[in-house]
Structure formats: structure tokens, C-alpha cells
VMD Tcl script that draws the C-alpha trace (Angstrom):
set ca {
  {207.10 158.03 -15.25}
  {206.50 155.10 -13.05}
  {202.98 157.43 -11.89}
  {202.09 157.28 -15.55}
  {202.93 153.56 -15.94}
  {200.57 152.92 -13.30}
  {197.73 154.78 -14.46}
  {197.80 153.16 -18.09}
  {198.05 150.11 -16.42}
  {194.84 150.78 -14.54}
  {192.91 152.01 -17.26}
  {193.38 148.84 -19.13}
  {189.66 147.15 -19.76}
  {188.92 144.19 -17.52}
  {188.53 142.02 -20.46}
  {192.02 142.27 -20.64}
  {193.23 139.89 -18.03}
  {193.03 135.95 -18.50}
  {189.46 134.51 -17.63}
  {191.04 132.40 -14.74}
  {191.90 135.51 -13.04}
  {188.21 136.98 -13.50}
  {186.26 136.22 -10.77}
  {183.00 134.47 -10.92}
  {179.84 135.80 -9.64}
  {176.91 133.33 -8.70}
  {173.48 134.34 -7.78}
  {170.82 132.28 -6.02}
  {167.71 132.28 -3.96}
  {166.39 131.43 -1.00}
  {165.87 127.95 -1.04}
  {166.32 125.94 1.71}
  {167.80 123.39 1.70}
  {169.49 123.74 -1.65}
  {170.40 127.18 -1.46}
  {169.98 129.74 1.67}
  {171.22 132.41 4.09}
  {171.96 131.27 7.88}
  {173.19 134.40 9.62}
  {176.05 135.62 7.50}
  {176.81 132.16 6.01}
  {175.07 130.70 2.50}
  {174.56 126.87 2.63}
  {172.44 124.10 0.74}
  {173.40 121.20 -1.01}
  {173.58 123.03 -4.39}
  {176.27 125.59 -2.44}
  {178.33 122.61 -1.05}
  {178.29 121.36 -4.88}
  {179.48 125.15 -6.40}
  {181.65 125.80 -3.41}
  {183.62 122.71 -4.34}
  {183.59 123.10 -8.18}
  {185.65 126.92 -7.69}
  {187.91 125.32 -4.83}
  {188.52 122.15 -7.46}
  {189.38 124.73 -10.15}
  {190.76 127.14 -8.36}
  {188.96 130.30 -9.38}
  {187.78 133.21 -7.38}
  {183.84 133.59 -7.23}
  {180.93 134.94 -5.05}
  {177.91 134.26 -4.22}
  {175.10 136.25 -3.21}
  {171.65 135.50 -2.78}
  {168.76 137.67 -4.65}
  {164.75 136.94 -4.93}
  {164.82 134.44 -7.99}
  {164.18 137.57 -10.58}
  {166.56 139.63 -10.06}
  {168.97 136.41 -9.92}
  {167.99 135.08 -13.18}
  {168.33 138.53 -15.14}
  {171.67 139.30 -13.78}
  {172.88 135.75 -14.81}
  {171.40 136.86 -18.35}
  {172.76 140.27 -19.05}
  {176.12 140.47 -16.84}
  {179.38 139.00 -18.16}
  {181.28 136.14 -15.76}
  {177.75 135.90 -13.96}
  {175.60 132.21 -13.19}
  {172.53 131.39 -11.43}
  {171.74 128.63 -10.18}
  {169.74 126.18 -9.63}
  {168.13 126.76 -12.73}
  {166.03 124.16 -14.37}
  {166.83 123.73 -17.70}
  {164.16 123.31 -20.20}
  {163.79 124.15 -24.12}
  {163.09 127.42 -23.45}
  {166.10 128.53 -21.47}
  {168.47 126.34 -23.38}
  {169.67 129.10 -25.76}
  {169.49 131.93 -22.73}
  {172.80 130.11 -21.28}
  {175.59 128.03 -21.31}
  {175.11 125.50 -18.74}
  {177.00 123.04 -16.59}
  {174.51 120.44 -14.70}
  {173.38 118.25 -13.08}
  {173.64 119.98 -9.40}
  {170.18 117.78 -9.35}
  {167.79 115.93 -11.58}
  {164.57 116.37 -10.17}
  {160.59 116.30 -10.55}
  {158.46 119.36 -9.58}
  {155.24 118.43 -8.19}
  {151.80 120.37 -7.04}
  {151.07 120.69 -3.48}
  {148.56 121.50 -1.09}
  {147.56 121.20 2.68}
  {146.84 118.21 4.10}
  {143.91 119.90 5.48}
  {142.37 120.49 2.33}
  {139.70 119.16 -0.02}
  {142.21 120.35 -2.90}
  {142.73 116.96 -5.40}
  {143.48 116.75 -8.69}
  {144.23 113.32 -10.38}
  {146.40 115.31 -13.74}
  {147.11 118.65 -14.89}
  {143.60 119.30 -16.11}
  {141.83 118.72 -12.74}
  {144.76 121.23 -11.44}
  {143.54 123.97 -13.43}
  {140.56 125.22 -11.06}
  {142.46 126.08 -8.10}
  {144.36 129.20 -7.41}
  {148.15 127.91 -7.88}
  {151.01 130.23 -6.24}
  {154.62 130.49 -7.48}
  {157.79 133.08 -8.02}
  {157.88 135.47 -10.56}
  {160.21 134.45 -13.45}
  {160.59 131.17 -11.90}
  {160.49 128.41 -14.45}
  {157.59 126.73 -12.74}
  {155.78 130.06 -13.77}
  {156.52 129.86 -17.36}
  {155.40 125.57 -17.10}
  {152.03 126.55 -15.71}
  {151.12 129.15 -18.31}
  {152.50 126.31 -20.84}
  {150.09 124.00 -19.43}
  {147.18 126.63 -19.48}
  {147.06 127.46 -15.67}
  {144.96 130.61 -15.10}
  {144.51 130.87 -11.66}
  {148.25 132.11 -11.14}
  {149.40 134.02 -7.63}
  {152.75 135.49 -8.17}
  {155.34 135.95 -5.32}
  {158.58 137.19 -4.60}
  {160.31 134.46 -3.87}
  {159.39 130.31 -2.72}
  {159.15 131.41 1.09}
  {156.36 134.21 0.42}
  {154.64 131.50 -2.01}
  {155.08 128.71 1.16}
  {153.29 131.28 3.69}
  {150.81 131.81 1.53}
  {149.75 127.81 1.28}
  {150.13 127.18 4.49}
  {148.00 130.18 5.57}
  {145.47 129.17 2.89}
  {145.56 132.20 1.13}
  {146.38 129.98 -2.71}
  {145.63 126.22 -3.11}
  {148.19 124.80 -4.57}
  {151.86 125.73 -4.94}
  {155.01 123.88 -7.13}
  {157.68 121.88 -5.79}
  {161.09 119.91 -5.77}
  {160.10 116.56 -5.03}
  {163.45 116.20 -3.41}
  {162.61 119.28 -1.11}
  {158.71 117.45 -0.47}
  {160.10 114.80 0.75}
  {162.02 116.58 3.53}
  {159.55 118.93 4.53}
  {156.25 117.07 4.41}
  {158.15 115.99 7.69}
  {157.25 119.19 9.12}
  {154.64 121.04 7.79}
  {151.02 119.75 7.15}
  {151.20 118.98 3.89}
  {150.20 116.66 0.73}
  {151.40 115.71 -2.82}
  {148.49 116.42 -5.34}
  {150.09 115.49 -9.29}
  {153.51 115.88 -11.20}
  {154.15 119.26 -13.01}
  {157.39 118.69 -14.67}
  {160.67 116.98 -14.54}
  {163.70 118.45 -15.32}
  {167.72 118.60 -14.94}
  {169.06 122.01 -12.40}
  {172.11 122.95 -13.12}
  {174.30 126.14 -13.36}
  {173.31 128.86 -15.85}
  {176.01 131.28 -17.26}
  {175.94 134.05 -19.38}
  {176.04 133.14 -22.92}
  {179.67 135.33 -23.58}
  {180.99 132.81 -20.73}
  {184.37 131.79 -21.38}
  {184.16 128.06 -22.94}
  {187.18 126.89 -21.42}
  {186.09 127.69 -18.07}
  {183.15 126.14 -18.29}
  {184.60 123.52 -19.58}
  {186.63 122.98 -16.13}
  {183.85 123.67 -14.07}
  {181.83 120.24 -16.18}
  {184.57 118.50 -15.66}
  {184.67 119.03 -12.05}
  {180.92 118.08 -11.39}
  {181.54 115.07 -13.12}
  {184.07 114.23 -10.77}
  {182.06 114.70 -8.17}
  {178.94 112.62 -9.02}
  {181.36 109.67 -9.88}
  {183.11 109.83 -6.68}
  {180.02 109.60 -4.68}
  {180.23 113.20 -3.15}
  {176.96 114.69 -4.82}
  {174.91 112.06 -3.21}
  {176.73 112.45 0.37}
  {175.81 116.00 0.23}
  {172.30 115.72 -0.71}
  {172.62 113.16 2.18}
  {174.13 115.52 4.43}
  {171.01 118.14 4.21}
  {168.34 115.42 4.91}
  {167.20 114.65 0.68}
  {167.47 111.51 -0.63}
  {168.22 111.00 -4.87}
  {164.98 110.08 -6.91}
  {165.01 107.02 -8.52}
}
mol new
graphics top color blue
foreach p $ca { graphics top sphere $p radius 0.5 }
foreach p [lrange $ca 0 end-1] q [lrange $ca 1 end] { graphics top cylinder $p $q radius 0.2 }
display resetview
């Protein structure tokens, strides 16, 4: 009896337990420094932020990180699943259910500092050969804007190599992420592309009340201070 207990029991469907006793799965590229692999560890400043939502909640998750993609479909079509950071814009509001800001920030055109690659506004842009990430959002803003010339990677890394080796002309940007790196690597702000809040994206059958928690809980953290000491932390400074 008790054998037969236990396998009705187990053949229960998931959706039958409470959804604070689901565990939440969150997807992510690489990103550094918001979002990236070092060794067996995933860190960034957009971790830090998700890391302390779940332990403020206190719900199980994991997170894995995926070319951008893959990420972004999951987070679309698998239930208790959110990407992030994932710039929200008209055309994803509907996609999700969203809980933001991890960051508000401007994307901006770059190129190398070596170059003879300027472009005062948009329209100048559109000559050059402009990399990016497939199903990134920046992708989607430069077709928007009538950008032709589009070299589609994997993931931001693959698009990097491929500016710095001077195989595109121009790539998309956090301006955050710019102003850290232009530190380091030869390289020059050409114009604006877009500004826009990143947040958390969840499937759209993501339980409300959960969500809910997990809003509350950045807000906390953005009024206490702790959002901007973590950005801190990884070298970015807030945008004014």
C-alpha cells in the first residue's frame, strides 16, 4: 500500500506544488561584466542583483549561461524560466512579464580608435558593416533603423573579436560597459543607437505573485543604495 501511495504521489504533475516551491531557472550570456562564467563560478553585476533578489525571497533558482539565442527562446517557451538582461522595448513588452531595472542604460555604436569609421547620426552609420548577436535586441533596433550592412554572431565576444580584428566596422554597446573597457582596448564612441531599461524577462504563464516579490525586492535594493555599490564593485559607474 504505502509502495502504491508513493507512486501516485510521484506521478502527480509538477504544476501541482505551490509556485514558491518551483524552482526558478535564469538564463544569460556572456557578458562581462554584467553577466559571465569565471571557471565554474557566474558573476556580473546583473548576477550579484538576481543572486540577491532569490536569497531576499527565498526561492530556489539556477542559472546557466547560453549564447543570447538560445537564452532568449527558452525564457519564451519554458514555464518558471527568465532571461536576463533583456532590454525592454515595445516589441518585447507583450513576449514577457518583466521585473526591471537591473540597469537603465544607452547602447551606443563603436569602432576602433584606429579607424577612419565616423558617423555624426544614424544615417551616416548606415554605410559601414555593423556586427551584433543574433536575436539580440540591438539586432532587431538596427533593422528598425534600416541598417543593411548587418554581421551576425553568436554571441557579444565573437562580435568584439571581430572589431577589434577589423573584420566589421562598427559594433553596439552598453554605454555602461564602454566606459569600462575603452580602458583597455583601442577603442572609440561613434553615435547613440538606443536607450532603454534591462531588466528580467519571464515567461508570460509566470506566476504573478512571484513576480510580484521578486519587484518588490529590486526596489529594495535600488533604494538602499546596493544596486549602485554593485555596479561600483565591477568597475561601471550609473549614467546620468
Amino acid at each position: 500500500m504505502k509502495r502504491l501511495l508513493l507512486l501516485a504521489l510521484l506521478a502527480l504533475p509538477s504544476f501541482a506544488a505551490p509556485a514558491s516551491a518551483q524552482t526558478i531557472t535564469f538564463v544569460t550570456e556572456e557578458y562581462a561584466p554584467f553577466n559571465y562564467r569565471d571557471g565554474k563560478l557566474i558573476k556580473g553585476a546583473t548576477v550579484e542583483q538576481v543572486e540577491k533578489i532569490m536569497a531576499d525571497i527565498g526561492v530556489g533558482y539556477t542559472i546557466d549561461v547560453m549564447p543570447w539565442a538560445r537564452a532568449f527562446s527558452l525564457a519564451r517557451s519554458t514555464p518558471m524560466t527568465c532571461v536576463f538582461a533583456t532590454a525592454h522595448n515595445a516589441a518585447r513588452d507583450s513576449l514577457f512579464k518583466w521585473v526591471e531595472p537591473l540597469l537603465v542604460d544607452r547602447n551606443i555604436l563603436i569602432a576602433r580608435q584606429d579607424s577612419d569609421v565616423s558617423a555624426g547620426n544614424l544615417e551616416e552609420a548606415k554605410k559601414y558593416v555593423v556586427g551584433t548577436q543574433r536575436d539580440d535586441y540591438t539586432e532587431v533596433t538596427l533593422k528598425e533603423n534600416g541598417f543593411t550592412k548587418l554581421d551576425v554572431a553568436s554571441d557579444f565576444n565573437a562580435t568584439l573579436r571581430k572589431l577589434l580584428g577589423g573584420r566589421i566596422d562598427m559594433m553596439p554597446i552598453s554605454e555602461l560597459y564602454f566606459d569600462k573597457l575603452k580602458a583597455d582596448q583601442p577603442l572609440k564612441m561613434v553615435t547613440v543607437l538606443s536607450s532603454q531599461p534591462m531588466g528580467i524577462a519571464c515567461e508570460k504563464n509566470f506566476p504573478d505573485d512571484l513576480l510580484a516579490r521578486m519587484q518588490a525586492s529590486l526596489d529594495r535594493l535600488i533604494a538602499s543604495g546596493e544596486q549602485k555599490q554593485i555596479f561600483l564593485k565591477y568597475g561601471l559607474h550609473l549614467l546620468k
